[in-house]
HTML snippet that shows the backbone in 3Dmol.js (N, CA, C, O; Angstrom):
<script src="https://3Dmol.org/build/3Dmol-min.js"></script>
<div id="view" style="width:600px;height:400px;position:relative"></div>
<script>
const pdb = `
ATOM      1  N   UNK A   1       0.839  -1.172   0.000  1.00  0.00           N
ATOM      2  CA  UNK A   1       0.000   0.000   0.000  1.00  0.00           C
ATOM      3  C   UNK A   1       0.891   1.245   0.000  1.00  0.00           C
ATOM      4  O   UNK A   1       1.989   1.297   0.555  1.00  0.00           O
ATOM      5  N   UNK A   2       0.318   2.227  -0.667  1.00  0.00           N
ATOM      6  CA  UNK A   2       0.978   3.500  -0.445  1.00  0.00           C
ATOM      7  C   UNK A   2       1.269   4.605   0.350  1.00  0.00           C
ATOM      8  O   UNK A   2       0.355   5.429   0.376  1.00  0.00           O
ATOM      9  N   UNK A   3       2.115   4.840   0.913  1.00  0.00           N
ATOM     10  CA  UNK A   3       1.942   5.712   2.075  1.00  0.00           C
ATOM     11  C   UNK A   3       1.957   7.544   1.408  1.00  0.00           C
ATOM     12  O   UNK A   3       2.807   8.232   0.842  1.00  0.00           O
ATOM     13  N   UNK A   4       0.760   7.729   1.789  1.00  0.00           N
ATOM     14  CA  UNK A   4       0.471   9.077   1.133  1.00  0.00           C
ATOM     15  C   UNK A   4       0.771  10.588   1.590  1.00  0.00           C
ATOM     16  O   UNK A   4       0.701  11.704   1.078  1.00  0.00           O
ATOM     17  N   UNK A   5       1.169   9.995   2.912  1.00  0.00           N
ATOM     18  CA  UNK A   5       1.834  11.252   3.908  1.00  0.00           C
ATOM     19  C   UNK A   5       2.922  11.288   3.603  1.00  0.00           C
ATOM     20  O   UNK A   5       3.314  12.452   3.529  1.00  0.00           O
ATOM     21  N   UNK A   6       4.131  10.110   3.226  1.00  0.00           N
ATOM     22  CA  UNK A   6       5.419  10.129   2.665  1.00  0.00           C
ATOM     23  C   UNK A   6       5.198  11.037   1.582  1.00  0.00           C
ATOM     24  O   UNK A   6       5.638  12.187   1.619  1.00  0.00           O
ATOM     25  N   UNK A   7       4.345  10.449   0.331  1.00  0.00           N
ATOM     26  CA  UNK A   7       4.317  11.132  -0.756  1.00  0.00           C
ATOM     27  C   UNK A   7       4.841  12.708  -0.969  1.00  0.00           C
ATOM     28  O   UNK A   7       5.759  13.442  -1.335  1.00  0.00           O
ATOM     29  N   UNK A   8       3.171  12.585  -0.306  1.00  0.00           N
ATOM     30  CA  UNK A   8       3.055  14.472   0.324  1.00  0.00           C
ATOM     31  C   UNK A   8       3.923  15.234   0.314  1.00  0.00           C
ATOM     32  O   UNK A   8       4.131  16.112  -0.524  1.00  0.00           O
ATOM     33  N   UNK A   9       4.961  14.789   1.930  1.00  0.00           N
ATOM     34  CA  UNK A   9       5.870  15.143   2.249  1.00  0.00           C
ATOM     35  C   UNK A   9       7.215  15.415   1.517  1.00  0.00           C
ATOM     36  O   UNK A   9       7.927  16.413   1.625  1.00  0.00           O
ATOM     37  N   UNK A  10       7.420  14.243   0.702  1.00  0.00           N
ATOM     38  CA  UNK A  10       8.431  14.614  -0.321  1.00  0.00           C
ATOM     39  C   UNK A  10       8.158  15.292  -1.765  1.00  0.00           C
ATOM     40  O   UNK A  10       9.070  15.660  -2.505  1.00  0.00           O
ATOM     41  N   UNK A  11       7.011  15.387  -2.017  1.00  0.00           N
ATOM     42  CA  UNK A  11       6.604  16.501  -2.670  1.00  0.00           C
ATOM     43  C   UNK A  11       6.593  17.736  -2.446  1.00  0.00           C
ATOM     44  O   UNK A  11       7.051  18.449  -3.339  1.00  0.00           O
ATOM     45  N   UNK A  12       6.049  18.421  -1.134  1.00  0.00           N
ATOM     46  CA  UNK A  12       6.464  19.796  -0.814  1.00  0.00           C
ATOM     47  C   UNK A  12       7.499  19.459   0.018  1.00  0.00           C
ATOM     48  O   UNK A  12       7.301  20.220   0.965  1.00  0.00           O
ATOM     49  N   UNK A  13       8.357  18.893   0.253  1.00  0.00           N
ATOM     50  CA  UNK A  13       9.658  19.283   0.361  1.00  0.00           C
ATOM     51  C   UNK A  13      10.744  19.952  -1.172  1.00  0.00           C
ATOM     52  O   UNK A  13      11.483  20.933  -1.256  1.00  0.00           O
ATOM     53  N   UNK A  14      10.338  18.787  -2.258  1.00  0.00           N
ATOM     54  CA  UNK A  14      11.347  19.378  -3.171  1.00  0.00           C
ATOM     55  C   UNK A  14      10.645  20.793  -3.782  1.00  0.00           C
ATOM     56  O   UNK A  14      11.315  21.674  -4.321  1.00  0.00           O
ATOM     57  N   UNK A  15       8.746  20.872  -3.550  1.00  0.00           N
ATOM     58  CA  UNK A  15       8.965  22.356  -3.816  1.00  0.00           C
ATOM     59  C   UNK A  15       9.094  23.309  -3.492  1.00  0.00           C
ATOM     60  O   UNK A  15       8.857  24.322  -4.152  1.00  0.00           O
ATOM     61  N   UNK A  16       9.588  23.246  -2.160  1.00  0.00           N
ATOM     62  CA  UNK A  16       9.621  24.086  -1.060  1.00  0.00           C
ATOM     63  C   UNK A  16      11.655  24.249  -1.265  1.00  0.00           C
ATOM     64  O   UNK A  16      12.294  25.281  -1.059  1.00  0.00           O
ATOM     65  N   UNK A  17      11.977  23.490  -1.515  1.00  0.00           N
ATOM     66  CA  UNK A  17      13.632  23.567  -1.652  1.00  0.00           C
ATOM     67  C   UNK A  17      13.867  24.458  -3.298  1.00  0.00           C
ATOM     68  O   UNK A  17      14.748  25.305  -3.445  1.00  0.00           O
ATOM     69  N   UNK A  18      13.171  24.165  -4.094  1.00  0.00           N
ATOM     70  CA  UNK A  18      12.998  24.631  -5.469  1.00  0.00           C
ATOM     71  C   UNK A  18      12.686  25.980  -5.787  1.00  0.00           C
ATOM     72  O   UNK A  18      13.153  26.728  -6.645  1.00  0.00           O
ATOM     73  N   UNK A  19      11.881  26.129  -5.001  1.00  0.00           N
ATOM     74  CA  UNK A  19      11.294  27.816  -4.566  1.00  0.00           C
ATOM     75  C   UNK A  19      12.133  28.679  -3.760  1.00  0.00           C
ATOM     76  O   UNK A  19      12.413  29.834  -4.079  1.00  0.00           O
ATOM     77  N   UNK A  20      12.582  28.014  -2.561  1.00  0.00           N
ATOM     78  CA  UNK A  20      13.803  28.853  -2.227  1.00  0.00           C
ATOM     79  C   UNK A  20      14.956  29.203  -2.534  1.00  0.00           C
ATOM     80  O   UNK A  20      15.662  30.125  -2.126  1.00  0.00           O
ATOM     81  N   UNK A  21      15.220  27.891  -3.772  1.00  0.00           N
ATOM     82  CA  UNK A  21      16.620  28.367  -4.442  1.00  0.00           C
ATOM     83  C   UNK A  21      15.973  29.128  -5.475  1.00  0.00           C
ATOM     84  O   UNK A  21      16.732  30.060  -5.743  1.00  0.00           O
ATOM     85  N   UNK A  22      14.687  29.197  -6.357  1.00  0.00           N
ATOM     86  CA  UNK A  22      14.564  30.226  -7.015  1.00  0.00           C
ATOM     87  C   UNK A  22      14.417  31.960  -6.153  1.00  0.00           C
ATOM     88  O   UNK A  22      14.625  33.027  -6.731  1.00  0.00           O
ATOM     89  N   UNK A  23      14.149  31.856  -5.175  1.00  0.00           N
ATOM     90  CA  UNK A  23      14.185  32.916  -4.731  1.00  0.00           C
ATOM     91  C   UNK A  23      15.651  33.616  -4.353  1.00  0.00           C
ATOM     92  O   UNK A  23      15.865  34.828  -4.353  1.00  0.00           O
ATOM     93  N   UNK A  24      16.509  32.676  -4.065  1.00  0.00           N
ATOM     94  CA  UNK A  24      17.598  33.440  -3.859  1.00  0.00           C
ATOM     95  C   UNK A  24      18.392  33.848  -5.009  1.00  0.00           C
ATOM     96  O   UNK A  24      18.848  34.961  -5.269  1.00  0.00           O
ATOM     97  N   UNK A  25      18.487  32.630  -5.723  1.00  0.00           N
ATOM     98  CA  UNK A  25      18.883  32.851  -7.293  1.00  0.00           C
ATOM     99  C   UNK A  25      18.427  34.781  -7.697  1.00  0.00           C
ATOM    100  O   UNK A  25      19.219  35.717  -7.807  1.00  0.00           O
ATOM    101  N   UNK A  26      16.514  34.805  -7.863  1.00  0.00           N
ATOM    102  CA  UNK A  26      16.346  35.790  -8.398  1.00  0.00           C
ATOM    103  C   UNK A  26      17.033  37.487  -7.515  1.00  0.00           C
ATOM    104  O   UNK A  26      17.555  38.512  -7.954  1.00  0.00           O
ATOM    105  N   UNK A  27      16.678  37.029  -6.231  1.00  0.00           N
ATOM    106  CA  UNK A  27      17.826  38.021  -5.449  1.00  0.00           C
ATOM    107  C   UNK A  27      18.925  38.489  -5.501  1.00  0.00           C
ATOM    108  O   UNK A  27      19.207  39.647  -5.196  1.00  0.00           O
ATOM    109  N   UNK A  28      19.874  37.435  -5.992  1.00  0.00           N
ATOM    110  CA  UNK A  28      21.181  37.791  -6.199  1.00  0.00           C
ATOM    111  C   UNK A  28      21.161  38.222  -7.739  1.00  0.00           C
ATOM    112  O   UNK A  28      22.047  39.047  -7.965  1.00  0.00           O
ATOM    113  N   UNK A  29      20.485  37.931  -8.725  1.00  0.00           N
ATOM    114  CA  UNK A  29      20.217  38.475  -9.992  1.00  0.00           C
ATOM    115  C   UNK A  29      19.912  39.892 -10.052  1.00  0.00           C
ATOM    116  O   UNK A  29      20.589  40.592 -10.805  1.00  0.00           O
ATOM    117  N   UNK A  30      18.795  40.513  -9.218  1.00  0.00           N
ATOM    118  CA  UNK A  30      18.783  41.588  -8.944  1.00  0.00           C
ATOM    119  C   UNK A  30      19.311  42.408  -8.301  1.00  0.00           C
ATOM    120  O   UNK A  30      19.329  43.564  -8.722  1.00  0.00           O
ATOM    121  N   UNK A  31      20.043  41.999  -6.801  1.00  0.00           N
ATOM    122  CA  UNK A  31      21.310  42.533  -6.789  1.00  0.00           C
ATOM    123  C   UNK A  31      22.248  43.053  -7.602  1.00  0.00           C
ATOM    124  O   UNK A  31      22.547  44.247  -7.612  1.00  0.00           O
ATOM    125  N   UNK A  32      22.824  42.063  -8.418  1.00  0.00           N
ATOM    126  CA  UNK A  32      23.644  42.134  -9.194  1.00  0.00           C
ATOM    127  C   UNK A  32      23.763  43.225 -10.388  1.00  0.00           C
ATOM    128  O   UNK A  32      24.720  43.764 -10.943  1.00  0.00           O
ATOM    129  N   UNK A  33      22.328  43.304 -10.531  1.00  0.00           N
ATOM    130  CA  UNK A  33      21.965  43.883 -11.441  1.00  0.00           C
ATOM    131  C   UNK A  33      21.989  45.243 -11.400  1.00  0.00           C
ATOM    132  O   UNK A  33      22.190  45.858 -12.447  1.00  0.00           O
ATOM    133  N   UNK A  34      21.772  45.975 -10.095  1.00  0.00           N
ATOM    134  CA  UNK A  34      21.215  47.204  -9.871  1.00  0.00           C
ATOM    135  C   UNK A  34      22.500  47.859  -9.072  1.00  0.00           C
ATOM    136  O   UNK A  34      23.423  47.356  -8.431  1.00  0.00           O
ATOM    137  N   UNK A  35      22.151  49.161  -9.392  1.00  0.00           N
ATOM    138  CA  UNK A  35      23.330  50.095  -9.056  1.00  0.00           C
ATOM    139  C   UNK A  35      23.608  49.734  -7.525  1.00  0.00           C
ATOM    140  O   UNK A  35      24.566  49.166  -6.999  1.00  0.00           O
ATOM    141  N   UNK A  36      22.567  50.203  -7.059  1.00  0.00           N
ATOM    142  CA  UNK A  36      22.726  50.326  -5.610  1.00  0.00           C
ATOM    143  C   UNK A  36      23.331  48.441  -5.060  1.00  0.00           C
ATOM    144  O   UNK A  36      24.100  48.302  -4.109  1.00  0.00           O
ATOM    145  N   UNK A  37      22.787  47.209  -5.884  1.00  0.00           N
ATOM    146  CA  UNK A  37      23.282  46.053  -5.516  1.00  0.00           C
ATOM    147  C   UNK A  37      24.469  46.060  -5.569  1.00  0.00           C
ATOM    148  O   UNK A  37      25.205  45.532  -4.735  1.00  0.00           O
ATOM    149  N   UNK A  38      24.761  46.555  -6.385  1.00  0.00           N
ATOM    150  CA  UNK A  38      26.329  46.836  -6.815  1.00  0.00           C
ATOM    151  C   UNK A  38      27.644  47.354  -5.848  1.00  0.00           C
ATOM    152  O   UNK A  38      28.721  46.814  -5.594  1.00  0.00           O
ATOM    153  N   UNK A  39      27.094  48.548  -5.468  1.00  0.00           N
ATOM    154  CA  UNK A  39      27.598  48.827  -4.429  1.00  0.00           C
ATOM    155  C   UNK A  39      27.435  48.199  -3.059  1.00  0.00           C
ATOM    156  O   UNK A  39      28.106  48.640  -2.126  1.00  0.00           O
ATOM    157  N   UNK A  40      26.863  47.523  -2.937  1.00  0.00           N
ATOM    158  CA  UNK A  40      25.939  46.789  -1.240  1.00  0.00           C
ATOM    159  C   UNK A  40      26.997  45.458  -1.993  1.00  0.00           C
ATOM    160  O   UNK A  40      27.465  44.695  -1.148  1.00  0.00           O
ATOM    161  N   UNK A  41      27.238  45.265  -2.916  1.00  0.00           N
ATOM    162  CA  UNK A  41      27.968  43.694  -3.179  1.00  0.00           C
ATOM    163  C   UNK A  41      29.696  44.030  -3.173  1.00  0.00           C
ATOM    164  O   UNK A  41      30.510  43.118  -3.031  1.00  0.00           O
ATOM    165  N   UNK A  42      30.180  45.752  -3.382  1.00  0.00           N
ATOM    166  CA  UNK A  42      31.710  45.762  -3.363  1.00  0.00           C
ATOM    167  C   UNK A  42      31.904  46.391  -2.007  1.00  0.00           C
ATOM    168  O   UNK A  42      33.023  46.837  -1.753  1.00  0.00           O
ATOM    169  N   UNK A  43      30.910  46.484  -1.071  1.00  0.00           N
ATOM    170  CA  UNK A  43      31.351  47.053   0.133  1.00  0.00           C
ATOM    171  C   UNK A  43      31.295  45.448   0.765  1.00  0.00           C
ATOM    172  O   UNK A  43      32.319  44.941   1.224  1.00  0.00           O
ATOM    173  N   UNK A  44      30.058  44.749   0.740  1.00  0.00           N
ATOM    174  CA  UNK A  44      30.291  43.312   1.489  1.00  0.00           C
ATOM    175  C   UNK A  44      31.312  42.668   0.683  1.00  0.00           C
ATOM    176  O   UNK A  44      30.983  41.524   0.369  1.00  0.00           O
ATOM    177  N   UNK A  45      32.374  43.013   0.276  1.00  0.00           N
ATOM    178  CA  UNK A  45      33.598  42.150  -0.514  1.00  0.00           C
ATOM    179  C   UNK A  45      34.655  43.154   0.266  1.00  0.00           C
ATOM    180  O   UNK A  45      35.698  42.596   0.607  1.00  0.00           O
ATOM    181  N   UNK A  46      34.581  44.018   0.469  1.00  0.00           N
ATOM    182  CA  UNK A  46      35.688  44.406   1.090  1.00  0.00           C
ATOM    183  C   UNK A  46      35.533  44.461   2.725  1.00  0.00           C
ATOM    184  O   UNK A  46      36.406  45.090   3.324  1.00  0.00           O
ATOM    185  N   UNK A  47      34.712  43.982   3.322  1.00  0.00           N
ATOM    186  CA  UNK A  47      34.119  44.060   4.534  1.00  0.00           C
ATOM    187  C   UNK A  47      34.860  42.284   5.393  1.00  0.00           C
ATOM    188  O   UNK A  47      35.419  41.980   6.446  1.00  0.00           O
ATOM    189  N   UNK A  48      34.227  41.318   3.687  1.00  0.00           N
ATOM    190  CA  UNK A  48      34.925  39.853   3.935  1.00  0.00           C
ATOM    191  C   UNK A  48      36.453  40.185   4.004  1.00  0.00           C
ATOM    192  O   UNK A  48      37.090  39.983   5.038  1.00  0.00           O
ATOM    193  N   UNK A  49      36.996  40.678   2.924  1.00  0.00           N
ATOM    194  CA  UNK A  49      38.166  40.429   2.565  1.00  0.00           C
ATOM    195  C   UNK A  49      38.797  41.637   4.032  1.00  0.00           C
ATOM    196  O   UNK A  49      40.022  41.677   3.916  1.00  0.00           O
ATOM    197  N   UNK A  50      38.480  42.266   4.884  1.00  0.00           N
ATOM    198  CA  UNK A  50      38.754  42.851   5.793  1.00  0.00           C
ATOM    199  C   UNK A  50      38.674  41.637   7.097  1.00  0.00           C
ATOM    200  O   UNK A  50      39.696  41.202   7.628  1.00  0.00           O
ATOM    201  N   UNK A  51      37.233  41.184   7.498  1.00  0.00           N
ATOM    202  CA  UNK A  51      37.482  39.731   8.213  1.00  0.00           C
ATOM    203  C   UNK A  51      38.380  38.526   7.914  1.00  0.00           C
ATOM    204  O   UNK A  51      38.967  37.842   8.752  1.00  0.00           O
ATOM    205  N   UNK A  52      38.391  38.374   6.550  1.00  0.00           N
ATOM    206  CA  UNK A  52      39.388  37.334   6.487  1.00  0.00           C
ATOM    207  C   UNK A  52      41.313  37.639   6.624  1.00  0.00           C
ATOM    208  O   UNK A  52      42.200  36.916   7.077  1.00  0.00           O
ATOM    209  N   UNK A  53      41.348  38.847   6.084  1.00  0.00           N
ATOM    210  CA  UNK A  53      42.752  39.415   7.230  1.00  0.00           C
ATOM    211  C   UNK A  53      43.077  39.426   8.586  1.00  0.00           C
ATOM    212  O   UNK A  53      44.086  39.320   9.284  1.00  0.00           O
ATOM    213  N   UNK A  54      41.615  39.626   8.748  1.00  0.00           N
ATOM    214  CA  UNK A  54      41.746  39.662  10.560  1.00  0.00           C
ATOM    215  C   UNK A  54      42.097  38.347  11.599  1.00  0.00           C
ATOM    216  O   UNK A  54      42.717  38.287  12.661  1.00  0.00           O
ATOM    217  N   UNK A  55      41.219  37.073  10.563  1.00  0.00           N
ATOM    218  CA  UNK A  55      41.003  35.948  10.728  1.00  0.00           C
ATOM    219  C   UNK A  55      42.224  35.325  10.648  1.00  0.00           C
ATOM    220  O   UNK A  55      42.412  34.378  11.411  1.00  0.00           O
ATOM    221  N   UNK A  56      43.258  35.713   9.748  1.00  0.00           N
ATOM    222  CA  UNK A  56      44.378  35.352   9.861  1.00  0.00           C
ATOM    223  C   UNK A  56      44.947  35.935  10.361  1.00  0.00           C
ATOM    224  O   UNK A  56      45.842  35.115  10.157  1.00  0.00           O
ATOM    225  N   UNK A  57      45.552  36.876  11.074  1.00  0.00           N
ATOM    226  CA  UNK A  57      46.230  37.589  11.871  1.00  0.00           C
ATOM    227  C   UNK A  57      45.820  36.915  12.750  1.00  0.00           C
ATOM    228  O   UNK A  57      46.801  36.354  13.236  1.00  0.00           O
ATOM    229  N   UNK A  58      45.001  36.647  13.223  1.00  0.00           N
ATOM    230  CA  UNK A  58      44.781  36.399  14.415  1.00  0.00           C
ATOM    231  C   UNK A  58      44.779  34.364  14.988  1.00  0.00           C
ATOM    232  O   UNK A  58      44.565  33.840  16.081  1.00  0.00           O
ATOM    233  N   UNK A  59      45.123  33.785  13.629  1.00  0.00           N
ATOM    234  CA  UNK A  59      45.446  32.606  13.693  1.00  0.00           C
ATOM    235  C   UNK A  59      47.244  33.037  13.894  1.00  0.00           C
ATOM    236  O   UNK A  59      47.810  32.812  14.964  1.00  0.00           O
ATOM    237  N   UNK A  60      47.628  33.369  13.266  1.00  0.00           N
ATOM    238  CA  UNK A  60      49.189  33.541  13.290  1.00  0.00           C
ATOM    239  C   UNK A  60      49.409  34.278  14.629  1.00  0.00           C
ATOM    240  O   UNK A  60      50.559  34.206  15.060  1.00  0.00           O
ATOM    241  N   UNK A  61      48.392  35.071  15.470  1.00  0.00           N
ATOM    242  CA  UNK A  61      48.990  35.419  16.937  1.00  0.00           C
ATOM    243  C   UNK A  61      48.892  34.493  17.608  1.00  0.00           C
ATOM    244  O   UNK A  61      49.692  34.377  18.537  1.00  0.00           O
ATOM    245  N   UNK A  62      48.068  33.674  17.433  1.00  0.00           N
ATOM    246  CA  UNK A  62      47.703  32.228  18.921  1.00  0.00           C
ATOM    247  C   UNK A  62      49.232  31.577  18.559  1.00  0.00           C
ATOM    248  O   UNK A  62      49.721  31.936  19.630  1.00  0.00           O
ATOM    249  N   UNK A  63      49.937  31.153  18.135  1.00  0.00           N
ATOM    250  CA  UNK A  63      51.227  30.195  18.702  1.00  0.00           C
ATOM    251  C   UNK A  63      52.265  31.371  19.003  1.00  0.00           C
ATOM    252  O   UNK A  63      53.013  31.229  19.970  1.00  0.00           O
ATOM    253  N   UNK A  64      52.341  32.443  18.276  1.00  0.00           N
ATOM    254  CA  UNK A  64      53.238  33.332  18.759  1.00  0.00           C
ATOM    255  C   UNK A  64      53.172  33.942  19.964  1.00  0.00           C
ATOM    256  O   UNK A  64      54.138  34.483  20.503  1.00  0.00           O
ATOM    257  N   UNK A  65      51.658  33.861  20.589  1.00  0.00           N
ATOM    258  CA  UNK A  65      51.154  34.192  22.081  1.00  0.00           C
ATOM    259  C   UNK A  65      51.652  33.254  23.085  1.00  0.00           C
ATOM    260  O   UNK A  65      51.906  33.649  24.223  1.00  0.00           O
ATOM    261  N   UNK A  66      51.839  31.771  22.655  1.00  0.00           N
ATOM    262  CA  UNK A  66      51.475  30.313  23.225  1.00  0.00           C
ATOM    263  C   UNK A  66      52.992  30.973  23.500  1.00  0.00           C
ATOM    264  O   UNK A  66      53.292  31.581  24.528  1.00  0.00           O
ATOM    265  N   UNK A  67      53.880  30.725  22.371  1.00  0.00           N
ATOM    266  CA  UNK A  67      54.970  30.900  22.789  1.00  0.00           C
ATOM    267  C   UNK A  67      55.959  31.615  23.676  1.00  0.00           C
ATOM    268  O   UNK A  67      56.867  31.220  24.407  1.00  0.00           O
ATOM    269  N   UNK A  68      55.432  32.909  23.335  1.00  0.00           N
ATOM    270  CA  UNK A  68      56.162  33.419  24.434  1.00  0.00           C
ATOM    271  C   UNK A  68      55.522  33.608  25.571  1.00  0.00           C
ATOM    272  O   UNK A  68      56.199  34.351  26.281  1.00  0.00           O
ATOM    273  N   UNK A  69      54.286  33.209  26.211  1.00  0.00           N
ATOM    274  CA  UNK A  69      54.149  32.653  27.605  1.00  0.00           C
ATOM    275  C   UNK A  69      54.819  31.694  28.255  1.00  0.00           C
ATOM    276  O   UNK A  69      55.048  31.588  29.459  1.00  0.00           O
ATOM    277  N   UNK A  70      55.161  30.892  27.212  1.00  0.00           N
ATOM    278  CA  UNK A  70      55.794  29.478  27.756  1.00  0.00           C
ATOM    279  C   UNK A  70      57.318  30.196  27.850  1.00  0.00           C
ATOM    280  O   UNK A  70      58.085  29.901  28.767  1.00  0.00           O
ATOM    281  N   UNK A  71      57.527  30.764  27.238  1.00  0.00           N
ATOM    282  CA  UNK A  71      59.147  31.238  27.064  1.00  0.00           C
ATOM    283  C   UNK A  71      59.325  31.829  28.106  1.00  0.00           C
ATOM    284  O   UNK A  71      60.422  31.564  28.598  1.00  0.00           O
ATOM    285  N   UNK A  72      58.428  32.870  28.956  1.00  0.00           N
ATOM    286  CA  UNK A  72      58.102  33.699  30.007  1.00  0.00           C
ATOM    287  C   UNK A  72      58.036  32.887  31.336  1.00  0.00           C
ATOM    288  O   UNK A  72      58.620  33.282  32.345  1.00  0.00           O
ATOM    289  N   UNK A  73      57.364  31.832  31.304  1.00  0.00           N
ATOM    290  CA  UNK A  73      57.415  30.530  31.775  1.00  0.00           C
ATOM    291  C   UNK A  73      58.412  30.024  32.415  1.00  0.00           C
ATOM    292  O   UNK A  73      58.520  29.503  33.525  1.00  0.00           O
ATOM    293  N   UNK A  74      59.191  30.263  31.495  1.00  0.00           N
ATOM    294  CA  UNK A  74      60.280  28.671  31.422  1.00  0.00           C
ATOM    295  C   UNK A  74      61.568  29.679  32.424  1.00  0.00           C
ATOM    296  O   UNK A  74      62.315  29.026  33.154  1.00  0.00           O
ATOM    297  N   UNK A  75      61.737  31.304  32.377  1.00  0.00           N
ATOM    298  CA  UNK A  75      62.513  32.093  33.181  1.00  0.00           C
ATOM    299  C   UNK A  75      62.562  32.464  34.240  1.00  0.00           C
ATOM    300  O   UNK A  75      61.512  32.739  34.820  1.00  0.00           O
ATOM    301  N   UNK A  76      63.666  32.590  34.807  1.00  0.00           N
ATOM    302  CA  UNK A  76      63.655  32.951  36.861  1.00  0.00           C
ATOM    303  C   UNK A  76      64.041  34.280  36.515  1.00  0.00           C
ATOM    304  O   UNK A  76      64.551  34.772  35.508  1.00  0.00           O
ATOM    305  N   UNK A  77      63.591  34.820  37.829  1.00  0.00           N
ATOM    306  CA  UNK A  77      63.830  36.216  37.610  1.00  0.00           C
ATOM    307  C   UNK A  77      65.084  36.163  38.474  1.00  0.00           C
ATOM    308  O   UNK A  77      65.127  35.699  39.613  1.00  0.00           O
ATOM    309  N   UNK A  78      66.137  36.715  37.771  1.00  0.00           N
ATOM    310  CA  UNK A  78      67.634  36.584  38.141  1.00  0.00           C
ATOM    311  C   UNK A  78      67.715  37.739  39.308  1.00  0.00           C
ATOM    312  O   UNK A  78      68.792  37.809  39.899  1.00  0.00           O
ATOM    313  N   UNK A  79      67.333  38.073  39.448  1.00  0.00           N
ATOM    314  CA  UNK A  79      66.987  39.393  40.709  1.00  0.00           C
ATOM    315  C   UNK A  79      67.217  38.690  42.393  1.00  0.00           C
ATOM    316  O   UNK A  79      67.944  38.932  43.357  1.00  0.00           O
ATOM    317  N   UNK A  80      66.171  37.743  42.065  1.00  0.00           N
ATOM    318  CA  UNK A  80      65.618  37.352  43.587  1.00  0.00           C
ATOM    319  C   UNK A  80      66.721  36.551  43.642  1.00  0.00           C
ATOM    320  O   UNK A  80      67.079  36.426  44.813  1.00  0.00           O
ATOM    321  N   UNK A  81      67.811  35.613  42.436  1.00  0.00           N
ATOM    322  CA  UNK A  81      69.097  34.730  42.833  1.00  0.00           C
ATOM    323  C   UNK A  81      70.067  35.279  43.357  1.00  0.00           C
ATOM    324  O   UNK A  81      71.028  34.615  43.745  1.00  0.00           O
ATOM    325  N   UNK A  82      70.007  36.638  43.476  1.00  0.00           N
ATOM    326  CA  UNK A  82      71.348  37.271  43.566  1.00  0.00           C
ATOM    327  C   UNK A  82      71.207  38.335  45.206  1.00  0.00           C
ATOM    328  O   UNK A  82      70.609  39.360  45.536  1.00  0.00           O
ATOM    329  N   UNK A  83      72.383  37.095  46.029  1.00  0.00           N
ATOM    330  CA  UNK A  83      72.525  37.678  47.623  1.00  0.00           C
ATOM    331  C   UNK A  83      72.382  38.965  47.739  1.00  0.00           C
ATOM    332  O   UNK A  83      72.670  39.586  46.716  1.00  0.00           O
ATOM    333  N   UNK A  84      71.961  39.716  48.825  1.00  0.00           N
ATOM    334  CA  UNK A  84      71.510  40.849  48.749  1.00  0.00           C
ATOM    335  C   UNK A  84      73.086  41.585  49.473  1.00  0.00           C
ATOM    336  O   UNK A  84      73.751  40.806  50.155  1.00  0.00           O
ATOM    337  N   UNK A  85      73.625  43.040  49.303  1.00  0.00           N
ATOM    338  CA  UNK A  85      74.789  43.139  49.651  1.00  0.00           C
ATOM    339  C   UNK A  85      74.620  42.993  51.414  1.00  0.00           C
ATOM    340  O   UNK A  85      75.615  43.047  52.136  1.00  0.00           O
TER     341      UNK A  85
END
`;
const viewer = $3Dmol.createViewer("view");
viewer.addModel(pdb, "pdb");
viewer.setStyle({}, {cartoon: {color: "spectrum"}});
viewer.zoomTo();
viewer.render();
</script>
């Protein structure tokens, strides 16, 4: 027998997935298209490309941080070794 709630279900699922990629599709078309998208699309490109500098900078500070704590770490303070006159 057929299960008709499955059916259903996978029916408005794929048109419910179909419709939303047409909707974004036509969004970014019109974006694209229009002055003002235009500009709203080279400011969010330089906004990424501003986070993703940051994103790396800031991967390349975590071991250089790690490090010299541990380096900081690893030293006596030659002060307190040395008899007082």
């Amino acid at each position: 027998m057929v299960d008709m709630n499955k059916l259903l279900g996978q029916f408005l699922g794929n048109i419910a997935s179909g419709l939303a990629g047409g909707m974004a599709g036509g969004l970014a078309s019109s974006l694209l298209t229009s002055k003002s998208g235009r500009i709203l699309g080279k400011n969010a490109l330089k906004l990424g490309g501003v986070a993703a500098v940051g994103a790396l900078a800031f991967t390349a500070y975590q071991p250089y941080n790690s490090n010299q704590v541990a380096t900081s770490a690893g030293r006596t303070n030659e002060a307190s070794l040395t008899p007082a006159p």
